[in-house]
Each structure stands twice: as C-alpha cells, then as structure tokens.
C-alpha positions in Angstrom: 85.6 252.0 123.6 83.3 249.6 124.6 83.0 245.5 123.4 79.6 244.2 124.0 80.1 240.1 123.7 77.3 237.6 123.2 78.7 234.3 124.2 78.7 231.5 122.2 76.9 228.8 124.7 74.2 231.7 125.2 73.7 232.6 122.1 73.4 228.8 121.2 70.2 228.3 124.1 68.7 231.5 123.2 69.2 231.8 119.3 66.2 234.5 118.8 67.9 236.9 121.6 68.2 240.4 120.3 69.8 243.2 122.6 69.6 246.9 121.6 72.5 248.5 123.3 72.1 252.2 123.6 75.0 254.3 124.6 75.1 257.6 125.2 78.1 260.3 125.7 77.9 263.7 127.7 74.7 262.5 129.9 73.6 265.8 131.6 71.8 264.4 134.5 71.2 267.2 137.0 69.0 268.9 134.5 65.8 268.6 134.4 64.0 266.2 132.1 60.9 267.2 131.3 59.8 264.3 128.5 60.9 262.0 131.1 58.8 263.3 133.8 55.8 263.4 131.3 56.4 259.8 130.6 56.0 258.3 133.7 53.0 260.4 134.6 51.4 259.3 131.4 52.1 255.8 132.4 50.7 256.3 135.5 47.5 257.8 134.8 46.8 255.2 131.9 47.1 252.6 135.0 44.9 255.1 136.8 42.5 255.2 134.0 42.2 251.9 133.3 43.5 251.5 129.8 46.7 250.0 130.4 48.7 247.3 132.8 51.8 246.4 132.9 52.7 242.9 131.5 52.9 240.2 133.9 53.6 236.6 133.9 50.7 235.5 131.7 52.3 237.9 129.2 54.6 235.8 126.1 57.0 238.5 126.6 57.2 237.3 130.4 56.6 234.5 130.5 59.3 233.7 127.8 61.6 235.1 130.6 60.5 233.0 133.2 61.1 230.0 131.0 64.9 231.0 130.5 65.3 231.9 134.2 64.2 228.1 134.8 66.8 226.7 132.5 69.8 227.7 134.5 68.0 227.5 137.7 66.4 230.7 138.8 63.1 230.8 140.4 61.8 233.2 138.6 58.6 234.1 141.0 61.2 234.4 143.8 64.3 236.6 141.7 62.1 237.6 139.0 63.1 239.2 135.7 63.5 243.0 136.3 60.6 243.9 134.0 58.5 241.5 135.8 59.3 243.1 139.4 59.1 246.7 138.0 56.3 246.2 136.7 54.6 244.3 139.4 55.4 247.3 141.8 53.8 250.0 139.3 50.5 247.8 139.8 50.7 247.3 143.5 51.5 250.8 143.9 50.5 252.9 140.8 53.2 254.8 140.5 57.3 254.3 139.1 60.5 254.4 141.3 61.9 257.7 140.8 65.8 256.9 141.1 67.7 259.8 138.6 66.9 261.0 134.8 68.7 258.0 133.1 67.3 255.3 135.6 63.5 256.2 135.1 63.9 256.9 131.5 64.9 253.4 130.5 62.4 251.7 133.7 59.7 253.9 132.1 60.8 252.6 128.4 61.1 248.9 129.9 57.1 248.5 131.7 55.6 250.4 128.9 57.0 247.5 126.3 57.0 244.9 128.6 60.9 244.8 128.0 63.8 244.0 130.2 66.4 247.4 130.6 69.3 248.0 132.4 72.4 250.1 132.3 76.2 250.4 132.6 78.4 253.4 133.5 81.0 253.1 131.2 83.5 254.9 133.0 83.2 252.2 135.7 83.5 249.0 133.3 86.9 247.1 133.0 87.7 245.9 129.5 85.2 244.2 127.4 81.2 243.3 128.5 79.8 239.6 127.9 76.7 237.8 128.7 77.8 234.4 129.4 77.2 231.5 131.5 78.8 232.0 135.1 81.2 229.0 136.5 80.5 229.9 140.1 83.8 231.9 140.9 82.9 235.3 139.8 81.8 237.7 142.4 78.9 240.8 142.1 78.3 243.4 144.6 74.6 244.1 144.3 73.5 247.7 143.8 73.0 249.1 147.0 74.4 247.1 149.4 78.5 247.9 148.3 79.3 246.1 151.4 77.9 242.6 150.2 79.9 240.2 148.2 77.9 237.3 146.0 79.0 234.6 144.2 76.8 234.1 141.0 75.8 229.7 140.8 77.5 227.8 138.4 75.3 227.6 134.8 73.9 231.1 135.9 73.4 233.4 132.9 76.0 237.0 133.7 76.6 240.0 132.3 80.2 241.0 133.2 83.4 242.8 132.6 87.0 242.1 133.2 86.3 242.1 137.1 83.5 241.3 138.2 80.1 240.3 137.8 77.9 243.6 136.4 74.1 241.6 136.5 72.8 238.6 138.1 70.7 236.0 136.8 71.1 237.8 133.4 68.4 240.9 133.9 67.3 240.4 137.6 69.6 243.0 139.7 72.7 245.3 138.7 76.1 246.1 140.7 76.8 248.8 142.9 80.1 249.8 141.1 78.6 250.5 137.5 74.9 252.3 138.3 73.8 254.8 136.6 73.9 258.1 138.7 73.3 261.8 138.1 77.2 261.8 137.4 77.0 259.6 134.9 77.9 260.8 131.6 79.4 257.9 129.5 76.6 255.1 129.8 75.4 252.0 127.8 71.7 251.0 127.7 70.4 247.8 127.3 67.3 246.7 126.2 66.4 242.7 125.5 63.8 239.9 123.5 64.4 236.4 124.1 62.4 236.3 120.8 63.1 239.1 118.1 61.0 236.8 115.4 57.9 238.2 117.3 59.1 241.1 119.5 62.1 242.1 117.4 59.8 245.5 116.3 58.9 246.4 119.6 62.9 246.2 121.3 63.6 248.7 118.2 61.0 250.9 118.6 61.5 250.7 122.7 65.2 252.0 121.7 64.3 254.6 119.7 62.0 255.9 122.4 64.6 255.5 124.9 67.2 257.4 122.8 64.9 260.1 122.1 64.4 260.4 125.9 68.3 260.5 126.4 69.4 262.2 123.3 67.9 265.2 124.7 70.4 265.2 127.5 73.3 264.3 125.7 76.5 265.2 123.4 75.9 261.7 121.5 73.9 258.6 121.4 73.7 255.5 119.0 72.3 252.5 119.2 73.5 249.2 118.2 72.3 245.4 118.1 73.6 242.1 119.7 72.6 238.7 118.5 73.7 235.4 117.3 74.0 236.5 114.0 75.9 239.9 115.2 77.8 238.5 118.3 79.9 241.5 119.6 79.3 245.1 118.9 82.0 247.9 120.1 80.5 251.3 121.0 
C-alpha cells in the first residue's frame, strides 16, 4: 500500500487544492481500448468542428496554474503546466499524443476538463508519495531521457517518494523510473484544482470519467481525495 501526503507548507499556500487520486489494480494494457480510442477522436473532431478548444492561459483553470508556478519560481510560459502544454499541442496540431492505453486515457480526461493529470506505477514507487516543497538536494530523472540527472530548485513544489523526485515543478514533467507503460498494472492517477470551491465538480466528474475509462481494463479501481482538510490518503 500506497501513502499519498499533502504537505503541510503546501497545503498552507494552496488551501483550496483538491487531488483525486485514482488507482487502479490489474491494468491490462496490451488490449485494446476501444472507449479510449473513441475519446480522443471525439476530442479531435470537436477541435475539427469547431465547437470545442482546449483551455489556454486566459482560462481561470490555467491561469490559476500559472499564478502558482510564479510563486515558487517557475516560468510558467517557458515550463508550463502539463495541461497547458498538452493542450497547446492538440491546437497546434489537432490531434493527441498516442503514448499507451493508460497514458492517453488520463491526457484525454485532463484537455477535455482543462485539468492537470499524471500517473505513478506503483510497483516502481519507494515508500510513501508527498507533494512538498523541494530543498534543492533531491534529484529527478525526467521521463525519457533515463540518462539525465536534475536537481529540482530550492522552494520548488515536488511530488516524490522515498528516493527521488517523481514530478517537477509540481505537474510539469514525470520521471523515467515510475511511467506508466503497457506493463503497468498497479498504477495511481492523479488529477488536480488549485481551487475546488469553483472547479471541485469538474476534478470529480473528470475522475469518474477517467475510472470508467480504466475500470474497463482492470481487476480494481477506486478513487480517493487529497486536501488540506484530508491530508494523506493510503490506497
């Protein structure tokens, strides 16, 4: 089992925060997924058609993220919240990343409700999760480049485990060690609002889309919420 941590000092700067943490067990991912599939093309046309964009950084939901990527000294238009850059690619390009299953269901569920998502294979993590403020001596290996070795800046907002850093600048990139692959099959889903006050309805309707997506394709799923008021969850 799993301990998701909100720290204190986070949840302190960001006391509307509310992070839906779907988790999944048996993941089938070299099936195919069908209702995924359907999903991004609908996406995709409704771009095409005309009757839907992608939120971008005139959006609340946006530009709330910009505003906290500011405060511990991110440029957000340079490392932008991962909503914001996936969803900036599906309107210069008009079409989603295919990656695996699990990866385009929650980046399909993320642009369509303007919503930062991620992941975690659990099987990878080391102890306990927490989103905390870095002091400049962790290290992250960013997906993709397993090679590379970062050092996160002091104040910077982290998610990580007992050994290293598992995402940068709180939503922007994840690590190499703990992606979500087609061989994943114990993995934890996040999904996040800066303010649940006004969004707190769409984060639980997002996860309920995403675990309909996944719970298809899977033994078990549940989904649980982090916030100040609820600051560690075990799944």
């Amino acid at each position: 089992m799993t301990t998701f941590r909100l720290s204190p000092a986070v949840a302190g700067a960001f006391p509307d925060t509310l992070i839906a943490v779907v988790t999944v067990t048996g993941l089938r991912g070299h099936e195919p997924w069908p209702a995924t599939a359907a999903a991004q093309q609908d996406l995709e046309q409704q771009l095409a058609d005309g009757v839907w964009q992608p939120a971008d950084e005139s959006d609340p939901r946006i530009e709330a993220w910009h505003t906290a990527y500011r405060s511990f000294g991110t440029n957000p238009r340079r490392i932008r919240p991962s909503v914001d850059a996936l969803g900036r690619r599906l309107a210069k390009k008009g079409t989603l990343p295919r990656i695996n299953p699990a990866v385009d269901s929650y980046n399909t569920v993320s642009v369509r409700h303007g919503l930062p998502s991620g992941a975690f294979d659990l099987d990878h993590v080391t102890g306990d999760v927490e989103l905390r403020y870095a002091d400049g001596s962790e290290t992250f290996t960013p997906l993709g480049e397993p090679d590379t070795v970062e050092n996160p800046k002091p104040g910077e907002i982290i998610y990580t485990d007992t050994t290293d850093v598992l995402t940068r600048h709180w939503n922007h990139r994840d690590a190499h060690r703990t992606r979500v692959t087609e061989d994943s099959t114990h993995v934890a889903f996040v999904l996040e609002t800066l303010h649940a006050a006004r969004d707190g309805h769409r984060l639980k309707a997002a996860a309920g889309e995403l675990q309909d997506l996944l719970g298809a394709h899977s033994a078990q799923s549940t989904v649980d919420y982090l916030s100040p008021a609820g600051p560690h969850i075990t799944t």
